[in-house]
Each structure stands twice: as C-alpha cells, then as structure tokens.
NUVO-68914 format. One line per 10 residues: number of its first residue (from 1); for each residue x, y, z of C-alpha. Coordinates in nm, 2 decimals. Last residue first. Layout:
residues N
NUM) X:Y:Z; ...
END
This chain:
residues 404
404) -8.87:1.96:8.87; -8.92:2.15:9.18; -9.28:2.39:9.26; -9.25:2.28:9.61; -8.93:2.09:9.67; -8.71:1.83:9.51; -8.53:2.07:9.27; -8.46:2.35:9.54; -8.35:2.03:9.79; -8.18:1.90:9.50
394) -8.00:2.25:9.33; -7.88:2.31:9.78; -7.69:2.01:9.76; -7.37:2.10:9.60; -7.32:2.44:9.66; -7.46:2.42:10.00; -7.26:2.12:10.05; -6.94:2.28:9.96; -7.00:2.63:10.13; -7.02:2.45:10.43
384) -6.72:2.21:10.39; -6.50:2.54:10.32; -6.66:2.69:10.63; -6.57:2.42:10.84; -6.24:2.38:10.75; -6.17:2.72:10.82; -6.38:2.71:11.16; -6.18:2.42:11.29; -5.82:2.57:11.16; -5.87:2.90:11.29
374) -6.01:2.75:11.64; -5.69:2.58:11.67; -5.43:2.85:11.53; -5.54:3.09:11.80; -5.48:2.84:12.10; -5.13:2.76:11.97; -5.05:3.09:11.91; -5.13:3.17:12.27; -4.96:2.86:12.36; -4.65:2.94:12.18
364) -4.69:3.33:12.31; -4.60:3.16:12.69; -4.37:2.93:12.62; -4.14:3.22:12.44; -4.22:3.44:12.75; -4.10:3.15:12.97; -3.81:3.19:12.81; -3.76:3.51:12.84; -3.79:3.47:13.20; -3.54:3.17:13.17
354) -3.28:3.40:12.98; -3.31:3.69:13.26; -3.25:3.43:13.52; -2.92:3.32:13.35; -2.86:3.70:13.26; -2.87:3.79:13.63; -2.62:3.45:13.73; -2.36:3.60:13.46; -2.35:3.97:13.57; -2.31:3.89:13.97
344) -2.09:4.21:14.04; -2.42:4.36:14.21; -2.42:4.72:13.97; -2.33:4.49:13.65; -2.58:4.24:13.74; -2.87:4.51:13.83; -2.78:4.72:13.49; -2.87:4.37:13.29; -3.17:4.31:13.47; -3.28:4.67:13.36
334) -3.17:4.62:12.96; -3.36:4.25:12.98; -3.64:4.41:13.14; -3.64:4.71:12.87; -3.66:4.53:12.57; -3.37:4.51:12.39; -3.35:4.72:12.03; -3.31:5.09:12.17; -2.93:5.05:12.03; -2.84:5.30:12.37
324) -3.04:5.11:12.59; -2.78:4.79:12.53; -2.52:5.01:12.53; -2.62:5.20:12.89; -2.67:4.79:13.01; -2.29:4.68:12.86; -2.14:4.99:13.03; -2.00:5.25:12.80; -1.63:5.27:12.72; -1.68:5.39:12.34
314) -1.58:5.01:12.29; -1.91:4.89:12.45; -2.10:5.15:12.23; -2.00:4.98:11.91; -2.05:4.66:12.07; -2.46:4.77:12.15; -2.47:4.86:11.76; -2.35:4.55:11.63; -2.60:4.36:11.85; -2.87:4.56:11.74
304) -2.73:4.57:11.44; -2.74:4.15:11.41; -3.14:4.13:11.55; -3.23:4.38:11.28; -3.04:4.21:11.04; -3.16:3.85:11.10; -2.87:3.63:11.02; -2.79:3.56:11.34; -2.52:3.43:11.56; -2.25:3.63:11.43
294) -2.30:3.91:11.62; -2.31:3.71:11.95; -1.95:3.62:11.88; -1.85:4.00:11.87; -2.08:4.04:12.16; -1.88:3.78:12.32; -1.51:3.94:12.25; -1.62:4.25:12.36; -1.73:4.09:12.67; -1.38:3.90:12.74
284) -1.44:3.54:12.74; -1.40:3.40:13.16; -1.61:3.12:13.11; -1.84:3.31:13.34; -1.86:3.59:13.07; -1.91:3.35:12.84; -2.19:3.14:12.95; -2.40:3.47:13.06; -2.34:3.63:12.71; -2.50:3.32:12.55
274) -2.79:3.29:12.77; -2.89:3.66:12.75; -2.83:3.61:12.40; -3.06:3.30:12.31; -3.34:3.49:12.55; -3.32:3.79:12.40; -3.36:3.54:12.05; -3.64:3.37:12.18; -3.80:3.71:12.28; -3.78:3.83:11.96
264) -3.88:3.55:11.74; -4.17:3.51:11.94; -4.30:3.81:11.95; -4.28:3.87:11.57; -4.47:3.53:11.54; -4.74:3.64:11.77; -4.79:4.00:11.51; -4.55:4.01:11.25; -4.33:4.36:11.30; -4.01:4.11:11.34
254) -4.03:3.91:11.04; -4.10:4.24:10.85; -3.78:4.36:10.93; -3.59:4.05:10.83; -3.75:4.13:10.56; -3.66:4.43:10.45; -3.30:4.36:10.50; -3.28:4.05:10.33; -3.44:4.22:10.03; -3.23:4.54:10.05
244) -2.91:4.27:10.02; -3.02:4.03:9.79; -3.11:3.70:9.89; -3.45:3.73:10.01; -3.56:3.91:9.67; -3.42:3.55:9.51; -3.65:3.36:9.73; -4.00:3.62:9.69; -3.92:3.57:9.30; -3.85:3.18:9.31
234) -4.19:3.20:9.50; -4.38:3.44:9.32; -4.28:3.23:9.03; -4.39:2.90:9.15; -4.74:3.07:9.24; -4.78:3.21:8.88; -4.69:2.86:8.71; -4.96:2.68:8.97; -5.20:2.96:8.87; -5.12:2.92:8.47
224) -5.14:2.55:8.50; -5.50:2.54:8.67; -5.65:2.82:8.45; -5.96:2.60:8.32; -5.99:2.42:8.72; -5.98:2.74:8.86; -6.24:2.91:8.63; -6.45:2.57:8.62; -6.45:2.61:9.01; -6.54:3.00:9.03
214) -6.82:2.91:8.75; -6.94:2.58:9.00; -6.96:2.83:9.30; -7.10:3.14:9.14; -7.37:2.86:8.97; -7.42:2.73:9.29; -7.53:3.04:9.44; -7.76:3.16:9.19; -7.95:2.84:9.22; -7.94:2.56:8.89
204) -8.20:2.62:8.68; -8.43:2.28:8.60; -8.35:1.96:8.45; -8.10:1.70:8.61; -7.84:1.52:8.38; -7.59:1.80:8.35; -7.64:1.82:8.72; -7.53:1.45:8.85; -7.22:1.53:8.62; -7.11:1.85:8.81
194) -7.23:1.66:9.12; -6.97:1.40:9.08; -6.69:1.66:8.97; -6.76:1.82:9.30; -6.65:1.54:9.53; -6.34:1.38:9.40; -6.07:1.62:9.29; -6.22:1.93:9.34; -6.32:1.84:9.73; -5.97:1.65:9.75
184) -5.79:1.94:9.61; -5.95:2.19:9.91; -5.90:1.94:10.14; -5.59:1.92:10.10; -5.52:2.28:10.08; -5.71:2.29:10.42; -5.42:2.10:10.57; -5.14:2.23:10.39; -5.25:2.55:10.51; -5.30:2.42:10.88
174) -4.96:2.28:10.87; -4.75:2.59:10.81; -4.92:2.73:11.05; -4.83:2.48:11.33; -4.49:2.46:11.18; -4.37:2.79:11.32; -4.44:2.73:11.66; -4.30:2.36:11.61; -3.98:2.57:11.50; -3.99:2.83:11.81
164) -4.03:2.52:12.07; -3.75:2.27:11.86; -3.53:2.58:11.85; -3.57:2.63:12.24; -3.48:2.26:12.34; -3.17:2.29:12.12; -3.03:2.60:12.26; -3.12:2.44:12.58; -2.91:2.14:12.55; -2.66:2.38:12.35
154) -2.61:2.58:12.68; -2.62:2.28:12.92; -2.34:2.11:12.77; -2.12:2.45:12.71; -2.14:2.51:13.10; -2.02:2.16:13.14; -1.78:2.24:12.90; -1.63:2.54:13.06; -1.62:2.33:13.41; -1.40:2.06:13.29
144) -1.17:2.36:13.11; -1.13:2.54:13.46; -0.74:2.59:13.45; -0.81:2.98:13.31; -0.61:2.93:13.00; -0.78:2.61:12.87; -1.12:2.74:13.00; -1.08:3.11:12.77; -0.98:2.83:12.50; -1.31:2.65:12.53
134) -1.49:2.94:12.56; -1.37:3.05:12.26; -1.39:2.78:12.05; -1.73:2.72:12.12; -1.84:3.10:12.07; -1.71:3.08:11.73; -1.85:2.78:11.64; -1.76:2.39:11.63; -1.94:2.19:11.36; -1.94:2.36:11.09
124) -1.63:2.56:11.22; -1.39:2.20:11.20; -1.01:2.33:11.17; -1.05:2.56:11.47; -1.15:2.28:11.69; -0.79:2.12:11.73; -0.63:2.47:11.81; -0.90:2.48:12.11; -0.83:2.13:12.20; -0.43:2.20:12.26
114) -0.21:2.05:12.04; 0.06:1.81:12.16; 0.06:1.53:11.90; -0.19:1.31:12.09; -0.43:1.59:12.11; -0.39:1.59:11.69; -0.50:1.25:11.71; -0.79:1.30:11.92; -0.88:1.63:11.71; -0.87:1.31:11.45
104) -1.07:1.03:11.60; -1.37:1.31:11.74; -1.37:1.44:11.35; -1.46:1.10:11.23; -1.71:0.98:11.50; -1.90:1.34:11.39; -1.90:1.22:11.06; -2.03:0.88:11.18; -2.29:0.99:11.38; -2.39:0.76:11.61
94) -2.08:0.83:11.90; -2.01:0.52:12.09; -1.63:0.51:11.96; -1.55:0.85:11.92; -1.68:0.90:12.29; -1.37:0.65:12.36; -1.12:0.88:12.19; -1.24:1.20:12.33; -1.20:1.03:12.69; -0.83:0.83:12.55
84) -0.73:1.20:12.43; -0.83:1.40:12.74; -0.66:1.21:13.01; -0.95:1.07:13.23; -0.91:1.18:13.61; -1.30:1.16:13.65; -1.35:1.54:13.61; -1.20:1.46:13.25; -1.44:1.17:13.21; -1.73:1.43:13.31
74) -1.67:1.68:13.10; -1.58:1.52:12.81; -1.87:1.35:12.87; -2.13:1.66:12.91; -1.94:1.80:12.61; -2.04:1.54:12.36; -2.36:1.48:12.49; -2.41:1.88:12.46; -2.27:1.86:12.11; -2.50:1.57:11.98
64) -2.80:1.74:12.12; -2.71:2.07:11.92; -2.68:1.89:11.61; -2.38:1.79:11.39; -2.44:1.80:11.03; -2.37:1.50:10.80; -2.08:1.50:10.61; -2.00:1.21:10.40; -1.71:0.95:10.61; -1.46:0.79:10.30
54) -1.17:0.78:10.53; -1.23:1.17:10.60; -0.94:1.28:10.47; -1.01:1.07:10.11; -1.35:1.30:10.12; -1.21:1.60:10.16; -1.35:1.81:10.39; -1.06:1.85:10.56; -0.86:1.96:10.27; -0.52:2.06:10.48
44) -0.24:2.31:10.39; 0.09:2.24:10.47; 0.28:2.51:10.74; 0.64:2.38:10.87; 0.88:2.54:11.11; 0.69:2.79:11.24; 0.89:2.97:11.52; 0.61:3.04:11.82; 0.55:3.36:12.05; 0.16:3.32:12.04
34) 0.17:3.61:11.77; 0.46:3.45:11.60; 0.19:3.16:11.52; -0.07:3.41:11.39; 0.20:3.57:11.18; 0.26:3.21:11.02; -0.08:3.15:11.00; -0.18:3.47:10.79; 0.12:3.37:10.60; 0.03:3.06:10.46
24) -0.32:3.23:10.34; -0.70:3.25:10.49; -0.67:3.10:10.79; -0.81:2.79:11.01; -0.51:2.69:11.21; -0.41:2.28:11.30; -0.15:2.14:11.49; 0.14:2.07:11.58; 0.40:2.24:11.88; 0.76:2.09:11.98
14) 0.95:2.24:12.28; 1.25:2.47:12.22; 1.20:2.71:12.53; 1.10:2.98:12.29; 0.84:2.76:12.09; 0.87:2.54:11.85; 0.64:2.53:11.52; 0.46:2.26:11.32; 0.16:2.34:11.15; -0.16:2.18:10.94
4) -0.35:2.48:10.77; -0.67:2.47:10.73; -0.84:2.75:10.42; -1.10:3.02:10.49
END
C-alpha cells in the first residue's frame, strides 16, 4: 500500500486535500468518485521517508501514548477547542518525537480542509483499522468528542491487559534463565574446585558422584556441539513458524497449552468483546467490525473463528447464533451476547462480558503465578541438592569409618 496526496472538488465546487492510502493512482481516483469527488491532482507521498519526516526515525507508538492522545483531543474539542490548534498543541508536549511529527502534519492537513479520518489513513502503524473507523463512523454521526473518548479508554485497557498476559508470560521465561544461571555458575565456579580437590584425594570416589562428575565432563567435552544443536532447533523451530502449516500448527498448540492456553483465550474474548462493544456504539456497522476484529490477530485459530462468525453474519444470522455456529467462543460470552441482542443494549452487555473475562485473565495469572513459585523453589533446590551431595558426599565417605 502506497499514500497518495490529493486534491479534488466536490459537486458544489468546494476544495478537498488530503491524503489516501491505496495501492495505485487509480485505486484513489475511483475511491474519490466514490465519495462523489472530481480529482484534480493525485502525487504520491513517501511518508516514511526520512526527509518527510524532518529527519524524525520511527519509533512505535504505544497504546498509552494513543489513549493520552485521544483523551485530549477529546477533551479540548469538548472544551470549544478547534481541532487543528488542540492536535497542534498535544504535538507540542508529546515525548515521542515520531509521534510529535505525525500529530504536526495530520494538523497541517486539518488546516487544508481534510477530515481526521482521511488524515489517519496515511499513518496505519500507528493508527489501525478499527481507529480509523471509529473515528470516521464519529465524524458522520456528530459525536466525534465522544468516539475518542471511547477510543481512550479502549487502548488504556488494551494496554493494561497486554502488560497482565506478557508479565504472565515472562514469569516462565524468567525461572529458566534463572536456574540456567545457576546451573553455569555451579559448572563454572563450584564443581571445577572439587574436581581438582579430588584428583588430589585417594580412595574411590561414590557411585553417585562419579554419574555426576561423568554427566558434567560429558557436558562440559560436547559444550559447542549442544550450544550449536540448541541454536539450530531454534532457527529451525523460527523458520517452521513462518511457513504457512507451521504457523498454523502452532498457533494451535498455543491454545491446547494448559494455564497459558487459558490465558490467551480468555484475554483475547475479552479483547473482542471490548472491541466489538466500542464500535457498535460508535455507530461502525457489525460486519464492518468483525472484519476489523479479523485483523487483530495473527493467531489462526483466534482469526477463523472470527472469519467464520462474519461468514455467518452475512448469511443473515444473528451475531450470538454466528458466534455458536464457529463453536470457538465460550459459551458465556455466546449467551451474554444473545441477551444484548434480545434487550437492544448490545454494546453495555459486551462491556460487562469483557470485564468478566477479564477478571478470568486475573484470575489464571495468579494461578500461574502461584504454580510457577513453588516450581522455581523446589527446582533450585534440587539442583543445589544434587550438587552438594555430589560434591561433598566423597569427604564425609572419605573422613568416616574405614575412610582414607
């Protein structure tokens, strides 16, 4: 996808700019007599250029930065604020410079009489699909200060439930770095001290720490070859990822994992019951949303599950029947779906369904949490155990009855 800066008049000869996100001249030009404008002029645009960016490097945009962004807007717009001064003065106190940049020119292009959906299509690393869309659903609708409120509190959550799932999923990650640490310090600095201590002592060494010194001279002789093995494996287990069978596979197997598989599915219910409820109250047709919602993952279970509740939605089935009909949502969120549609109030049911979920995400954290703790004390236990009997158990056999 190219960006393509435009200038078109409409039927009642007023003046349009702005910018489209396309894949050819002509894509933008029927896009433009879509909306019932004459393009006069279509130049393509480099925006990531660093020359268009006044010498500003990307740096990505995160989910905090975004709901800051929109809670001002928000609120200076509420305040009587015309929208280019309030986007130009949160240019000016925002920390990220990149971000800074982009502010300054969808500010610009305000100026020239684009609307801030148009302005946000040329930036999609930063501004997604479901951004732009609400956004424009609140342009048409008159309730744009409202919209990004909604949009404030949806990536202040999105951002407080990635920082719960991913310090889930560092926990674990952390307890094997751990005891690998130890495990190098032990050969590194303990048991070569006691190898030399018992080439100098006479006497047979005790069954067990001769396993335990012959398993450590076998690790220590076929160091290289392990650490090229493991480096393989991994480049091997990467590249399998990438294909498409790979991915596939698992993605599936992320999801059959017990506590983590949990996790990752009732984060991402609850990711999607908040999403849908944000954009059907922004006024974003539902089709329109699940086709947004698809995008929003790379898992491929999670994304034809998705897929396969749209395809039912444009048979003419009700979003609750098409959610049962993928038999991928558990069957609270598929029930508290049926009671919103049934009660008109589909938005404020997938709000409460989102916080249950939620909840269910804190809840199989702690769990995790509470396994991985005793795991860690009695691994690192055990491996100091077996250490010390290794290592001291030839002096106590040595220094006793009948001993050297």
């Amino acid at each position: 996808m190219k960006n393509f800066e435009f200038e078109a008049w409409d039927q009642a000869g007023n003046r349009h700019e702005g910018v489209r996100q396309a894949n050819s001249e002509d894509d933008v030009i029927s896009m433009l007599r879509e909306q019932g404008l004459t393009p006069v002029s279509i130049v393509p645009i480099a925006v990531t250029n660093q020359k268009k960016r006044g010498g500003v490097r990307y740096k990505r945009v995160k989910s905090h930065e975004l709901s800051t962004f929109c809670w001002q807007l928000g609120t200076m717009l509420d305040g009587g604020l015309p929208i280019t001064s309030a986007i130009e003065t949160i240019s000016s106190e925002m920390e990220n410079p990149y971000f800074g940049w982009i502010l300054r020119t969808i500010s610009i292009q305000l100026e020239r009489g684009s609307s801030l959906s148009s302005c946000i299509e040329a930036f999609p690393r930063v501004f997604n699909t479901m951004a732009r869309a609400m956004i424009q659903a609140g342009e048409k609708g008159g309730n744009l200060t409202t919209t990004l409120e909604r949009l404030a509190e949806y990536y202040n959550n999105k951002d407080k439930l990635a920082k719960k799932v991913r310090g889930a999923l560092a926990y674990p990650i952390f307890v094997v770095v751990f005891i690998v640490l130890i495990i190098i310090a032990l050969m590194t600095f303990i048991i070569p001290r006691f190898t030399t201590m018992f080439e100098m002592m006479e006497g047979k060494l005790p069954a067990f720490t001769r396993g335990f010194m012959y398993v450590y001279d076998t690790i220590l002789a076929n160091l290289v070859y392990i650490l090229v093995g493991i480096a393989v494996l991994v480049f091997g287990f990467t590249f399998y990822g990438k294909t498409r069978s790979g991915h596939k596979r698992l993605s599936q197997l992320g999801m059959i994992m017990p506590l983590f598989g949990k996790i990752k599915i009732h984060a991402f219910v609850s990711v999607f019951c908040k999403t849908l409820s944000t954009l059907v109250s922004s006024g974003v047709p539902v089709l329109e949303a699940f086709e947004i919602l698809s995008n929003m993952t790379n898992n491929d279970v999670l994304k034809t599950g998705v897929l396969e509740t749209r395809e039912r939605l444009v048979e003419g089935s009700s979003v609750s029947d098409s959610m049962a009909a993928s038999r991928f949502f558990p069957d609270v969120a598929i029930k508290m779906t049926q009671i919103g549609e049934q009660s008109g109030s589909l938005s404020s049911v997938l709000e409460k369904t989102s916080q249950y979920y939620e909840r269910k995400v804190d809840a199989a954290i702690s769990a995790l949490l509470g396994l991985m703790e005793p795991v860690l004390i009695v691994s690192v236990g055990a491996i100091v155990l077996v250490v010390i009997l290794a290592m001291y158990l030839p002096i106590f056999t040595m220094s006793g009855p009948g001993g050297g």
